[in-house]
C-alpha positions as CSV (number, residue, x, y, z in Angstrom):
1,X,-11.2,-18.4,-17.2
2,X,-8.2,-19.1,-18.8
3,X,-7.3,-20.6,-22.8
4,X,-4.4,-21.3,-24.4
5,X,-4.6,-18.6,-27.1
6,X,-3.2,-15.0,-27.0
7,X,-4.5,-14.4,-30.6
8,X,-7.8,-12.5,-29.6
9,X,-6.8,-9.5,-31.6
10,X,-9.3,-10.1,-34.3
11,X,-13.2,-10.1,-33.7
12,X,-15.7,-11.3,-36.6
13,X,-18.8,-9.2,-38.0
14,X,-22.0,-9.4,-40.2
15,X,-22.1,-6.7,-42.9
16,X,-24.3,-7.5,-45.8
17,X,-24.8,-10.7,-45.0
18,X,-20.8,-11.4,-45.5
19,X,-18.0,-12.1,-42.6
20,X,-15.6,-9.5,-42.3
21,X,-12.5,-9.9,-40.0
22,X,-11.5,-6.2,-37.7
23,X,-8.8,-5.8,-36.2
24,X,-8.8,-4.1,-32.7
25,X,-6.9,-1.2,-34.5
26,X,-9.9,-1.1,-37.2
27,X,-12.6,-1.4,-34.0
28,X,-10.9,1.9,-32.4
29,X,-10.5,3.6,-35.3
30,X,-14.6,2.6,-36.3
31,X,-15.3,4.0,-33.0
32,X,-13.5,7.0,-32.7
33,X,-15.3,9.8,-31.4
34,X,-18.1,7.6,-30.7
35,X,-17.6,6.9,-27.1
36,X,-17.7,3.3,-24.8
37,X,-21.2,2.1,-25.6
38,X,-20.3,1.7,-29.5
39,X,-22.4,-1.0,-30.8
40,X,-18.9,-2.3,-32.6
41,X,-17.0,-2.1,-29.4
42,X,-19.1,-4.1,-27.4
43,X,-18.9,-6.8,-29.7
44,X,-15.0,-6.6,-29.5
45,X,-15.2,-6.9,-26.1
46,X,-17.9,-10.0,-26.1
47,X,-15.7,-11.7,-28.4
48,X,-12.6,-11.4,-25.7
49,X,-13.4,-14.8,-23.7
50,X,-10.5,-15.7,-21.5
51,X,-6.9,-14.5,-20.7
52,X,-4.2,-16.5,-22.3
53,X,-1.9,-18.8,-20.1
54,X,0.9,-16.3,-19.6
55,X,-1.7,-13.6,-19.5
56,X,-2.7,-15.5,-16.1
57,X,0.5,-16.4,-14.8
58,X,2.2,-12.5,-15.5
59,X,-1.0,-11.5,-13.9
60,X,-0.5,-13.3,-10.3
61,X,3.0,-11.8,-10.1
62,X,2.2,-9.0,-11.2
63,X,-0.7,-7.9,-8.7
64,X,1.4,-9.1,-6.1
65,X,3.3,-6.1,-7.0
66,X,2.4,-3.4,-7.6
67,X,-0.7,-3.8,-10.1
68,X,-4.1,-3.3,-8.8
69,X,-7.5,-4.1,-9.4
70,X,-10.7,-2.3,-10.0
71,X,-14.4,-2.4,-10.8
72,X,-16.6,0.6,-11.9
73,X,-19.7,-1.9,-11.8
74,X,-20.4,-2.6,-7.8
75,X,-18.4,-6.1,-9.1
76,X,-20.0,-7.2,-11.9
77,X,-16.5,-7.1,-13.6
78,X,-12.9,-6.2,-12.8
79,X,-10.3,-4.3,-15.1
80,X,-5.9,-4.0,-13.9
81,X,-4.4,-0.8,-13.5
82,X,-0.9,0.0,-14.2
83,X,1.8,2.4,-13.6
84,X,5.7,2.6,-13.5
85,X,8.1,5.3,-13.5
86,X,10.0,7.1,-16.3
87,X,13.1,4.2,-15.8
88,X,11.1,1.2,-16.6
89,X,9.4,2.8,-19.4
90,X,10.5,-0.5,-21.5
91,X,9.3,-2.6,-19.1
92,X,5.3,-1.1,-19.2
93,X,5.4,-1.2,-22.7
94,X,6.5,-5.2,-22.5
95,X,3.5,-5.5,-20.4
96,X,1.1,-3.2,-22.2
97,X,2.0,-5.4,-25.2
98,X,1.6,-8.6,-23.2
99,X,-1.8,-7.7,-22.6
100,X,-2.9,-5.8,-25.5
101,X,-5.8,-7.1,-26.6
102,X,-7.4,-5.8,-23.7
103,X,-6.2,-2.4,-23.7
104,X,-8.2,0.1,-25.3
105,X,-5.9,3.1,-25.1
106,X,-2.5,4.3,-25.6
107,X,0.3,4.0,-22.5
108,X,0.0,7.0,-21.3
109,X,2.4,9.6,-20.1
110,X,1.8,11.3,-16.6
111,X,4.0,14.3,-15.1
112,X,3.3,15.3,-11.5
113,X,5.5,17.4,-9.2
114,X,6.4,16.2,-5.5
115,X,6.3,17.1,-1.8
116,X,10.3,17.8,-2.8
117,X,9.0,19.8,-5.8
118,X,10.9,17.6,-7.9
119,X,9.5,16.1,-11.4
120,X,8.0,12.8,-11.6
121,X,7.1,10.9,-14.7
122,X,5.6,7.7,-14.9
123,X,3.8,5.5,-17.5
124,X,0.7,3.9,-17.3
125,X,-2.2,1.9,-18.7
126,X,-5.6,0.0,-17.8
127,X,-7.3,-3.2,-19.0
128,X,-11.3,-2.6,-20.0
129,X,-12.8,-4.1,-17.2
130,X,-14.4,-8.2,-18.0
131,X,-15.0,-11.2,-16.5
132,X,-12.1,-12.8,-17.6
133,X,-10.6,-10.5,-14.7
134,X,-13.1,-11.3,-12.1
135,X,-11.4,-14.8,-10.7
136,X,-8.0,-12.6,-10.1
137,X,-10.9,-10.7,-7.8
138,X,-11.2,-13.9,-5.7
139,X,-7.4,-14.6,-5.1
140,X,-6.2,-11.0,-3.9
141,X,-9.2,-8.6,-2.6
142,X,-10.0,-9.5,0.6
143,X,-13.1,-7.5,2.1
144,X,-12.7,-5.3,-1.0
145,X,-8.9,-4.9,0.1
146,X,-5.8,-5.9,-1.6
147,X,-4.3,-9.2,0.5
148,X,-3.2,-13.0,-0.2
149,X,-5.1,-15.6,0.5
150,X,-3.6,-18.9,1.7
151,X,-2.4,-21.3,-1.0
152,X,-2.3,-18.2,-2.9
153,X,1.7,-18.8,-4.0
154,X,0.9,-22.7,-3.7
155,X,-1.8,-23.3,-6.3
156,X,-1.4,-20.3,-8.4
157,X,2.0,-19.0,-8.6
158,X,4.1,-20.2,-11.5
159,X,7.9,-19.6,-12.4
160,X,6.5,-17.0,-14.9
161,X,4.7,-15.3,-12.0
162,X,7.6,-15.4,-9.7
163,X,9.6,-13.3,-12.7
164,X,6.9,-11.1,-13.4
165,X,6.5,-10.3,-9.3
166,X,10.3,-9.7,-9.2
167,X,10.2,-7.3,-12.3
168,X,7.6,-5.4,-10.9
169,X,8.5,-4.9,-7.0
170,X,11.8,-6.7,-6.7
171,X,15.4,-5.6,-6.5
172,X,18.8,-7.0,-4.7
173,X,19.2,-6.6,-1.2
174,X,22.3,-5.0,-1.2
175,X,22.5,-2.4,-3.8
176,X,26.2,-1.2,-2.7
177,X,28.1,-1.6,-6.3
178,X,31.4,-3.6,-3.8
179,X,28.9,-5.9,-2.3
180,X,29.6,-10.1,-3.1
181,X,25.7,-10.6,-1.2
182,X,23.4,-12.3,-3.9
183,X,20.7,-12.0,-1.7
184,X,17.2,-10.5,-3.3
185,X,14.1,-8.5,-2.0
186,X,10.2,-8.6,-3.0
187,X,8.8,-6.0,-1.5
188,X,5.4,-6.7,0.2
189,X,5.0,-4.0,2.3
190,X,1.2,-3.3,1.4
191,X,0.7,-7.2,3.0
192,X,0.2,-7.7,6.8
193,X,2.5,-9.9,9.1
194,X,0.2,-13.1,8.7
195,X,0.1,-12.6,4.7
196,X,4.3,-12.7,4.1
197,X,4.8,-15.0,6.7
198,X,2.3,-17.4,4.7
199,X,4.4,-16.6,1.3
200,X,7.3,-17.2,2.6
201,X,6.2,-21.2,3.5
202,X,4.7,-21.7,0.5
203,X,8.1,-20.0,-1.7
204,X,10.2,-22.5,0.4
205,X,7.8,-25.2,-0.1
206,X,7.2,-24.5,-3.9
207,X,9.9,-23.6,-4.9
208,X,12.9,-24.5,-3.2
209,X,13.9,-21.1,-1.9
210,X,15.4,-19.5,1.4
211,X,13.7,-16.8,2.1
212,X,12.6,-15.1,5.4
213,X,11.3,-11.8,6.6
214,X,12.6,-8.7,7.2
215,X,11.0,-5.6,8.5
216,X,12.0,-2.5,6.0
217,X,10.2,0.8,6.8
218,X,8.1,-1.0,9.7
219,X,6.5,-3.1,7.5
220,X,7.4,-6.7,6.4
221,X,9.4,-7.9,3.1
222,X,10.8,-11.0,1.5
223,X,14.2,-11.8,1.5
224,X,15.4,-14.7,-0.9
225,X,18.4,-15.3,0.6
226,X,22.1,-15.4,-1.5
227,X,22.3,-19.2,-1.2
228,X,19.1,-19.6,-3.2
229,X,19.9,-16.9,-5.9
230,X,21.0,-19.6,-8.3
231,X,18.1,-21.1,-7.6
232,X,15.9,-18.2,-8.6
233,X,17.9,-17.8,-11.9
234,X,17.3,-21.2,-13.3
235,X,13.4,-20.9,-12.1
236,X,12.7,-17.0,-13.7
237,X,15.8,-15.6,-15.9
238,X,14.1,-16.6,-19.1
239,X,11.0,-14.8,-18.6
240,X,13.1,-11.8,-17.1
241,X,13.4,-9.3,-19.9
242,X,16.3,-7.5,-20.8
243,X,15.8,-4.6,-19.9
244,X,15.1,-5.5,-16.4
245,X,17.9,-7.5,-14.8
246,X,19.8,-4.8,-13.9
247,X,17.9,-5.8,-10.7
248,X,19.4,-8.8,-10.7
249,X,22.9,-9.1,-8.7
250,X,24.6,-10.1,-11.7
């Protein structure tokens, strides 16, 4: 379910006989006010076949952060949801224009007010919901339940999904600005016991890495250990945007 081509921007059309290219901002624009079952959006979304490759990879790091996945259609098809707060604006709209071809709306804005009645803003967008999204369905919803199947990080995680899973729910381990410790979290705390004990085998095996867990919060998280931060550099800093390595110990 995956191609080597990001360039699905453009979808092709009979009218009068004659092939005319659309853009996806001439599709919205054509269906504007004409809500989801537009005869012209449907065919925009036929014409979307398969996620790119670093469509695929971003998306294996990504849902083992903090990304979900959904289905309106008993699963028939699948679509991601995303959301970030107000300080890594930047960062959703790096992945809103990563996957952009698939999103049909604006990133959107949301205000809501706390248990501390203080004001949080975050950012957020969704994916239509495709096939192309169903085979991510097979790797992390277990029993219709978020989880990590074995061989998961093995046969499926790449360095660019290692970078996009720190961007999205990693950070240093020691955040104290004095502190010499390189060592870095991901934070799995939404996995069980059995599920991060698994990642962390395969990230040693894989990828070279020392990391073990630690409980945080009475649930379990990854710790890539200081001696392996150079390590983690030269396997992710390229695809780590700028705007994100602050979390880097660096």
């Amino acid at each position: 379910m995956v191609k080597d081509n990001s360039d699905k921007d453009s979808l092709f059309s009979s009218v009068n006989n004659k092939k005319i290219s659309l853009t996806k901002h001439e599709v919205l624009l054509e269906c504007k006010n004409k809500g989801p079952n537009n005869k012209l959006l449907k065919k925009y979304k036929e014409n979307l076949t398969c996620l790119s490759f670093i469509q695929w990879e971003a998306a294996i790091g990504l849902i083992l952060g903090d990304v979900s996945l959904q289905t309106q259609n008993k699963g028939k098809t699948y679509r991601m949801k995303f959301e970030w707060g107000d300080k890594n604006k930047l960062y959703a709209e790096h992945v809103y224009n990563l996957y952009n071809e698939w999103v049909l709306s604006p990133l959107h804005k949301k205000v809501r007010i706390n248990i501390n009645n203080n004001e949080v803003v975050t950012w957020g967008f969704q994916t239509i919901s495709h096939i192309s999204f169903n085979p991510l369905k097979d790797l992390f919803l277990l029993n219709n339940h978020k989880g990590v199947i074995n061989g998961l990080i093995k046969d499926h995680l790449t360095e660019i999904g290692l970078a996009y899973w720190f961007m999205d729910d990693g950070g240093k381990l020691d955040y104290n600005n004095n502190s010499k410790n390189q060592g870095l979290v991901l934070n799995t705390h939404s996995f069980s016991y059995e599920e991060v004990y698994n990642m962390v085998i395969e990230l040693n095996y894989k990828f070279g890495l020392n990391t073990y867990i630690k409980l945080n919060k009475n649930r379990y998280i990854i710790v890539i250990s200081s001696d392996s931060f150079n390590k983690f550099l030269e396997l992710t800093y390229s695809y780590i945007i700028p705007e994100m390595r602050y979390k880097l110990p660096i």
